[in-house]
C-alpha positions as CSV (number, residue, x, y, z in Angstrom):
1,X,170.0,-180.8,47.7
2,X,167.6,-178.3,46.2
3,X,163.8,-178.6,46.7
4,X,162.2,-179.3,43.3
5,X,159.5,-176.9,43.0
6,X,156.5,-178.0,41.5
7,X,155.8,-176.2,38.1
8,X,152.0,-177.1,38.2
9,X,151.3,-175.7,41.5
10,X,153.1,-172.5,40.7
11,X,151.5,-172.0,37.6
12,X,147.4,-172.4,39.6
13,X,149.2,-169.9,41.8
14,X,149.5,-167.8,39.2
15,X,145.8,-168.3,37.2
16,X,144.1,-167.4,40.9
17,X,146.3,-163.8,41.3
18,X,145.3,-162.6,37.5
19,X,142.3,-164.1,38.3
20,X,139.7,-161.1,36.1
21,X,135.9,-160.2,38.0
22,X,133.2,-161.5,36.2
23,X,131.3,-158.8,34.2
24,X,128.2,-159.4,35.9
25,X,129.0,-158.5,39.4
26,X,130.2,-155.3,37.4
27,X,126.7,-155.0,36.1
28,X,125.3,-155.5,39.5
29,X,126.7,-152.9,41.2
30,X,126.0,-150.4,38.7
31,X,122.1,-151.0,38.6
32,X,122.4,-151.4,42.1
33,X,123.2,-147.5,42.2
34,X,120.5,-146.4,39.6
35,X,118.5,-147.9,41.6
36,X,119.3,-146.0,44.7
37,X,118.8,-142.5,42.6
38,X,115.5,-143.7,40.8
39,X,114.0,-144.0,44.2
40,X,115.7,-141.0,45.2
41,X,114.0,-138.8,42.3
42,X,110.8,-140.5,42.9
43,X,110.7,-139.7,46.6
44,X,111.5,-135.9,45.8
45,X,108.2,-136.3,43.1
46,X,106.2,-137.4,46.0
47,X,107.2,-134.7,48.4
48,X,106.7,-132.2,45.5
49,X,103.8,-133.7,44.6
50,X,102.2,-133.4,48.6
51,X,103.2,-129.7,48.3
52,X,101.3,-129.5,45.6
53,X,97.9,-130.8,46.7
54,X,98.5,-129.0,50.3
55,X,98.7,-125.7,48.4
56,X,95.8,-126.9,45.8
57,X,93.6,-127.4,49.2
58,X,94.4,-124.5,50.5
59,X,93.3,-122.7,47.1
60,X,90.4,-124.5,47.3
61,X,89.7,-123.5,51.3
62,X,90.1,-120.1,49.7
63,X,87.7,-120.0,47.2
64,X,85.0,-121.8,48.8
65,X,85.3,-119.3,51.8
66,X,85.6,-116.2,48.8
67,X,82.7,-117.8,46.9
68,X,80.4,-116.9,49.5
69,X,80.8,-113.4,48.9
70,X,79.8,-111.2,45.9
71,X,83.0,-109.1,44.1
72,X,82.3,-106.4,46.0
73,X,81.7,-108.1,49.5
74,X,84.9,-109.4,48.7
75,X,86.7,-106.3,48.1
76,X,85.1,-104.8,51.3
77,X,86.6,-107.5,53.4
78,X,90.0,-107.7,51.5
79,X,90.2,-103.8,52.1
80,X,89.2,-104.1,55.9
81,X,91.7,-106.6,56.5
82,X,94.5,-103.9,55.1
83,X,93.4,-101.5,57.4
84,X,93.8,-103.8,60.4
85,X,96.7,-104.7,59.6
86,X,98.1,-101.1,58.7
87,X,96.5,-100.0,62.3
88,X,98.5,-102.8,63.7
89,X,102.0,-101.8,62.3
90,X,101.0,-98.1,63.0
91,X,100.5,-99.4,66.8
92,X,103.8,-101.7,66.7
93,X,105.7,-98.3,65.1
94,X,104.4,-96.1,68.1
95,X,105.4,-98.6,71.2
96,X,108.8,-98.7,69.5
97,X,109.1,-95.2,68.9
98,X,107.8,-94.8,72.5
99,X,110.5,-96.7,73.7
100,X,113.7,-95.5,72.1
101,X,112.3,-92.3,73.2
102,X,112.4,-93.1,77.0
103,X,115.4,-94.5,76.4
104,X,116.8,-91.5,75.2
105,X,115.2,-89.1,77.2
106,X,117.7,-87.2,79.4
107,X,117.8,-84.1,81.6
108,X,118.7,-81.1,78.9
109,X,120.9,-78.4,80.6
110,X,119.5,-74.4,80.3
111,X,121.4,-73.3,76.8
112,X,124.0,-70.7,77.8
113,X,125.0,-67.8,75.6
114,X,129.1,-67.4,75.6
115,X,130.5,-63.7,76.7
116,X,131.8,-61.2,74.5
117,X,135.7,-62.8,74.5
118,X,135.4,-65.1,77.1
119,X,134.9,-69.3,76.2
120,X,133.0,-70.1,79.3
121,X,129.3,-70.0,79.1
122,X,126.8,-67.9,80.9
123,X,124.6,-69.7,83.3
124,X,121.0,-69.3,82.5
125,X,118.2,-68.4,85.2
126,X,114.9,-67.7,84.6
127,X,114.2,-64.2,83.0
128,X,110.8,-63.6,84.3
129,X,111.6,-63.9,88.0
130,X,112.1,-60.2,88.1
131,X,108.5,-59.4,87.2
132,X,106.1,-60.2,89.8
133,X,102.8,-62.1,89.5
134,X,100.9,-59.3,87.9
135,X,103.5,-58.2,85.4
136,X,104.0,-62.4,84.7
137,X,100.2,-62.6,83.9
138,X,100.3,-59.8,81.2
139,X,103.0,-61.3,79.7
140,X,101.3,-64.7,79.1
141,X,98.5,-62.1,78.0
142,X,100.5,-60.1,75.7
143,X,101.5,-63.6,74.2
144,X,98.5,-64.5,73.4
145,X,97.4,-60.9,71.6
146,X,94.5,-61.5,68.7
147,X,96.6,-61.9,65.7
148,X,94.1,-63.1,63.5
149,X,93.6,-60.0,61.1
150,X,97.2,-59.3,60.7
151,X,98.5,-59.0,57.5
152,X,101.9,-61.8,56.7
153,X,105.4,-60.6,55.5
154,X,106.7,-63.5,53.4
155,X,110.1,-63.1,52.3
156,X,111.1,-66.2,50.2
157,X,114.8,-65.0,49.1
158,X,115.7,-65.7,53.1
159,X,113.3,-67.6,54.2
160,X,111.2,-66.6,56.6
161,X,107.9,-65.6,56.8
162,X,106.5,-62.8,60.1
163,X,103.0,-61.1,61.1
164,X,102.3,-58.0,62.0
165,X,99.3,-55.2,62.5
166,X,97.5,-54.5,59.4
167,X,97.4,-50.7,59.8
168,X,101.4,-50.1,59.9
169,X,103.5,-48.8,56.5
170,X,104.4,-51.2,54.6
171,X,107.9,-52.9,55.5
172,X,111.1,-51.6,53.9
173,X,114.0,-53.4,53.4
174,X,117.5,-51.5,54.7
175,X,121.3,-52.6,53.0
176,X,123.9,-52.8,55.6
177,X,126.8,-49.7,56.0
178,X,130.4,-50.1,54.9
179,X,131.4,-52.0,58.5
180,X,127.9,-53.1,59.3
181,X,128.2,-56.8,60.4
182,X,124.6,-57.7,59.2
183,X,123.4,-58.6,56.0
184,X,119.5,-57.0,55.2
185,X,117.4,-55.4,57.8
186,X,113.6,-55.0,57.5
187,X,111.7,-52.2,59.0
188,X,108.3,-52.5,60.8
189,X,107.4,-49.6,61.6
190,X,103.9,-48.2,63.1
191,X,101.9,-46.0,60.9
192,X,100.7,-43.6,63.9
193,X,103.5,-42.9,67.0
194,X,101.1,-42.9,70.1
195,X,101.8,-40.0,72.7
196,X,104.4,-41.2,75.5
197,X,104.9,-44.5,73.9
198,X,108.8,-45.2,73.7
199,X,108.5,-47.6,70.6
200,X,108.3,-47.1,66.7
201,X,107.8,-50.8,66.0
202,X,110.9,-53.6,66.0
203,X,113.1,-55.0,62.9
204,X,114.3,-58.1,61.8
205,X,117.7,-58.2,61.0
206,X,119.0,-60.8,58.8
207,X,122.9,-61.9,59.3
208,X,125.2,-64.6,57.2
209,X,126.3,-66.8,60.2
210,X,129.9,-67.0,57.9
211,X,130.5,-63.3,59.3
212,X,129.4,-63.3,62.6
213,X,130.4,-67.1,63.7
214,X,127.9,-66.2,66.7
215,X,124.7,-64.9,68.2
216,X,127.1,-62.6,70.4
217,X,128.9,-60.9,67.8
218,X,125.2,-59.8,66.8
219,X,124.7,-56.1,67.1
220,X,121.2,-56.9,68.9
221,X,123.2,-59.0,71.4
222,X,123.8,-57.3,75.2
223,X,127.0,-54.9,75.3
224,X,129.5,-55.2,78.4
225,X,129.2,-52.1,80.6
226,X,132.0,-49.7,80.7
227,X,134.5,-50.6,82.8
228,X,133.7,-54.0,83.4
229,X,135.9,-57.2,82.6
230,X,133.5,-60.0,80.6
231,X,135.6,-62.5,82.3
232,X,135.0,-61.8,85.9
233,X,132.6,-64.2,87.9
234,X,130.6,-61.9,88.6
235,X,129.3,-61.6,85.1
236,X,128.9,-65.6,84.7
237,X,125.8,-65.5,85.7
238,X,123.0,-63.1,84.7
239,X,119.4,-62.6,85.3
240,X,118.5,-62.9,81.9
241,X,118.9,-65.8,79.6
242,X,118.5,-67.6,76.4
243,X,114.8,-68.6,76.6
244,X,113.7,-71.8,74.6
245,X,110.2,-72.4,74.6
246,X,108.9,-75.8,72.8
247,X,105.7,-73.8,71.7
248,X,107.5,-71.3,68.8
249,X,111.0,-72.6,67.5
250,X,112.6,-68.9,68.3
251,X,114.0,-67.9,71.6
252,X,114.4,-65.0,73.5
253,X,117.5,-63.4,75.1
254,X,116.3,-60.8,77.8
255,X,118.7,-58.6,80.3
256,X,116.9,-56.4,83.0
257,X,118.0,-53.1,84.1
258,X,120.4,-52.8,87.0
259,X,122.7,-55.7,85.6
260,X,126.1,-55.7,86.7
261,X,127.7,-56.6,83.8
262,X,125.6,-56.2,81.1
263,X,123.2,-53.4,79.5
264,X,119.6,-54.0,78.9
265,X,118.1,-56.2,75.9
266,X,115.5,-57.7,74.7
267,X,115.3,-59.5,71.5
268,X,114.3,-62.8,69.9
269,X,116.7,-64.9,67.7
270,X,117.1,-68.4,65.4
271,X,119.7,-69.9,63.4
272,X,118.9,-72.0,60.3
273,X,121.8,-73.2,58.0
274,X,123.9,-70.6,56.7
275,X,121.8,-67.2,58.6
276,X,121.0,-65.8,62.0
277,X,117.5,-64.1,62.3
278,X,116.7,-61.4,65.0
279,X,113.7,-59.8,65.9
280,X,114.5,-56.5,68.0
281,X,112.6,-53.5,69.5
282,X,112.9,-50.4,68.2
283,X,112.6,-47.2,69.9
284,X,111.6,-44.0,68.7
285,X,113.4,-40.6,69.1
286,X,114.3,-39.4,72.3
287,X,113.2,-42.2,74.3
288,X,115.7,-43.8,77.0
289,X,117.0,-47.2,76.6
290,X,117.9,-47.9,80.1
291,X,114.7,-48.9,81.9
292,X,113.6,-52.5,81.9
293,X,112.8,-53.6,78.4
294,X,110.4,-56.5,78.8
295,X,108.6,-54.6,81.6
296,X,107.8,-51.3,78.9
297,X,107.3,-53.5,76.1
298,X,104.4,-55.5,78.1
299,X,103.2,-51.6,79.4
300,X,103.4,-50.2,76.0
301,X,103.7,-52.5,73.0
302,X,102.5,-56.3,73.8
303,X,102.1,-56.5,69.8
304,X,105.9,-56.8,69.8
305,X,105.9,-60.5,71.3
306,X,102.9,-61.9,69.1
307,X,104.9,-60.3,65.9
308,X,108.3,-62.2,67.7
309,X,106.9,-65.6,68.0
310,X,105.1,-65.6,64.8
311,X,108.4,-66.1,63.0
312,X,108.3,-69.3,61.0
313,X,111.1,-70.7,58.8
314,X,110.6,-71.7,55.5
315,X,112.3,-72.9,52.0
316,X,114.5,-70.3,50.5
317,X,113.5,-70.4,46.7
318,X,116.2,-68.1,44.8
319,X,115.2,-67.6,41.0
320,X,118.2,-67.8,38.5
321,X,119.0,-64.5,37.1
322,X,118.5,-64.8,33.2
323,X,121.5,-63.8,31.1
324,X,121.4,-60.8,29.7
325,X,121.3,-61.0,25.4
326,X,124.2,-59.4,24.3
327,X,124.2,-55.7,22.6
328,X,124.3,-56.2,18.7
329,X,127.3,-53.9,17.7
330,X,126.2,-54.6,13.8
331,X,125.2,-51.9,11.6
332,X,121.4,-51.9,10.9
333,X,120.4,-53.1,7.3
334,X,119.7,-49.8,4.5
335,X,116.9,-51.6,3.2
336,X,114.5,-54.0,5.0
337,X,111.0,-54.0,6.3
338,X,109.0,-54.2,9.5
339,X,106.8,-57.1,10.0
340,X,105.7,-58.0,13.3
341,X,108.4,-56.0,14.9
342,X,110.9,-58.1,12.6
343,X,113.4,-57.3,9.5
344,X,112.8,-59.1,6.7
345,X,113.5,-58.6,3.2
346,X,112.0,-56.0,1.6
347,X,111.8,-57.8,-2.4
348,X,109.3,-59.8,-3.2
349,X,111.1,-62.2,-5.4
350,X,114.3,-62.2,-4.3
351,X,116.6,-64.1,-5.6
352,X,119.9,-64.8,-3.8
353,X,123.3,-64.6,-5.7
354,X,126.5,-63.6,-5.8
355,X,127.3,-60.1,-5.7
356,X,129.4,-58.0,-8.6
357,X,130.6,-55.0,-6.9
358,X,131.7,-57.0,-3.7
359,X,134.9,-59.6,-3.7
360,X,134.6,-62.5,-1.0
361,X,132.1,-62.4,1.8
362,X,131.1,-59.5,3.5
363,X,127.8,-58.1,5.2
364,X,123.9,-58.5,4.6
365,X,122.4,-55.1,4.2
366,X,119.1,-55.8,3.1
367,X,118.3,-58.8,5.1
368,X,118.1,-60.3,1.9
369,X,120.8,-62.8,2.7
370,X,123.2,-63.7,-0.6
371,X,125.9,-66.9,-1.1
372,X,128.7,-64.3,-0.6
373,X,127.2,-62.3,2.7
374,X,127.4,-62.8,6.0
375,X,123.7,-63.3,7.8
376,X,122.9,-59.7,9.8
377,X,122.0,-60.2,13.2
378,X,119.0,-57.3,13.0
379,X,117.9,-59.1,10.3
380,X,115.4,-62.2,10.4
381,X,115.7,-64.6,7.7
């Protein structure tokens, strides 16, 4: 037999599933959670609010200690503090400087100047260990030669600037040859040629570093001897050398007589951008070449090596050429006047129209300029 379900209890069932939440446990919750934010904003107003009075007392702190002081007392003090603290950071920027420096600091290598077709360097060695300790002295006294009165050759075009004595000529500028690997050489040259004295004063030759590529391809640079092969060990190392001193930015490129390899020379040199500058002796006519040049020029012409390490660098300032106004090919009016150099019209009253004997446009003769004419370029209207 079937169980007889009871329709009463089924139907409370029911009434307690679909059983609806009472609106004011809704209501509840939700002011429950304004609640939470309310307090949230006014703990945010407090906080702001202590930052507030902190910085207020600390404006306060500041103008009570200020208020002691007159406007200017004030400004003294502000001032003196900026100077600390600028001394400070000048101090702080020095130790670190200091220290990237030590850091960086390495044993430098002797520069070496490569041979004429050969890619190994030459080895450097010092080029006045073949004078001896009197020769050495005059040449730390030739170096330091009283320059004071000597007239400056500025030359801004290739930027450079030189001294040299005041009583020479004056120096002359020299274009190269056809074949000549240098660009401009200028002349010092000494006004009066001293008895027995092998030198008539030195140049400084100018080259464009696009030609030569390098200091040895330089006409100024040492020549290999006859007969002798550049690449040979022998000539790997030479008593002369590329000389940098820290006291003048040029350097100086010396070779002693009796070399194996190479011949005698003695000139100073510095690169900068797109040119090579040399300084070189010159000797005058009939003079021989093959003695030791650093040892006659100390003898005979110690101005050479104050002139040499005056050499300073500067800006190159080229002015742009103007262009030329072109040639006015236009006849020259039959009737006009001068004024002020100027054509102008020559009638009083003029008054411009169209004229009969002419058909269309054509040429201003009178620099009285018509509808139908063409303005004339002698003419000013």
């Amino acid at each position: 037999m079937p169980k007889k379900i009871n329709k009463k209890k089924q139907s409370k069932t029911k009434k307690t599933k679909n059983k609806k939440v009472p609106q004011k446990e809704i209501t509840k919750k939700k002011t429950s959670k304004k609640k939470i934010l309310a307090e949230a904003w006014k703990d945010k107003l407090k906080r702001s609010k202590k930052t507030e009075e902190k910085i207020e007392k600390i404006k306060n702190e500041l103008k009570k200690f200020f208020g002691r002081f007159s406007l200017r007392e004030t400004a003294i003090l502000v001032g003196e503090m900026a100077v600390i603290i600028i001394f400070l950071a000048l101090i702080a920027a020095l130790l670190f400087s200091g220290n990237l420096f030590r850091r960086s600091q390495k044993t430098v290598p002797a520069p070496a100047v490569p041979t004429a077709g050969s890619s190994r360097p030459i080895q450097a060695k010092n080029n006045n260990a073949n004078l001896d300790n009197g020769q050495q002295e005059e040449y730390a006294a030739a170096q330091k030669t009283d320059s004071s009165n000597w007239a400056t050759y500025t030359n801004k075009y290739y930027g450079f600037g030189l001294k040299y004595p005041p009583d020479w000529n004056k120096v002359v500028a020299k274009s190269p040859v056809r074949g000549s690997k240098w660009t401009v050489r200028y002349q010092f040259r000494k006004k009066n040629q001293e008895e027995g004295n092998p030198y008539a004063g030195f140049d400084l030759t100018v080259y464009n570093v696009k030609t030569v590529k390098e200091i040895k391809n330089t006409e100024e640079f040492p020549a290999i001897k006859d007969g002798v092969d550049p690449n040979a060990e022998s000539c790997q190392t030479i008593p002369g050398h590329l000389e940098e001193n820290p006291d003048y930015p040029n350097e100086e490129i010396f070779i002693p007589s009796g070399d194996d390899c190479y011949s005698p020379a003695l000139f100073y040199t510095i690169t900068r951008d797109d040119y090579v500058y040399n300084v070189s002796l010159v000797y005058a006519e009939g003079f021989d070449k093959s003695g030791n040049p650093k040892k006659q020029a100390l003898e005979k012409f110690p101005e050479f090596f104050e002139a040499a390490i005056s050499l300073k660098l500067i800006n190159i300032v080229r002015l742009k050429p103007q262009p030329v106004a072109p040639k006015i090919t236009a006849p020259r009016p039959v009737s006009a006047k001068k004024v002020n150099g100027r054509l102008v019209c020559a009638k009083k009253n003029d008054h411009p129209r169209k004229s009969k004997q002419h058909k269309g446009k054509h040429l201003d003769m009178e620099c009285c300029l018509d509808p139908d004419e063409y303005p004339n370029p002698w003419c000013t209207y």
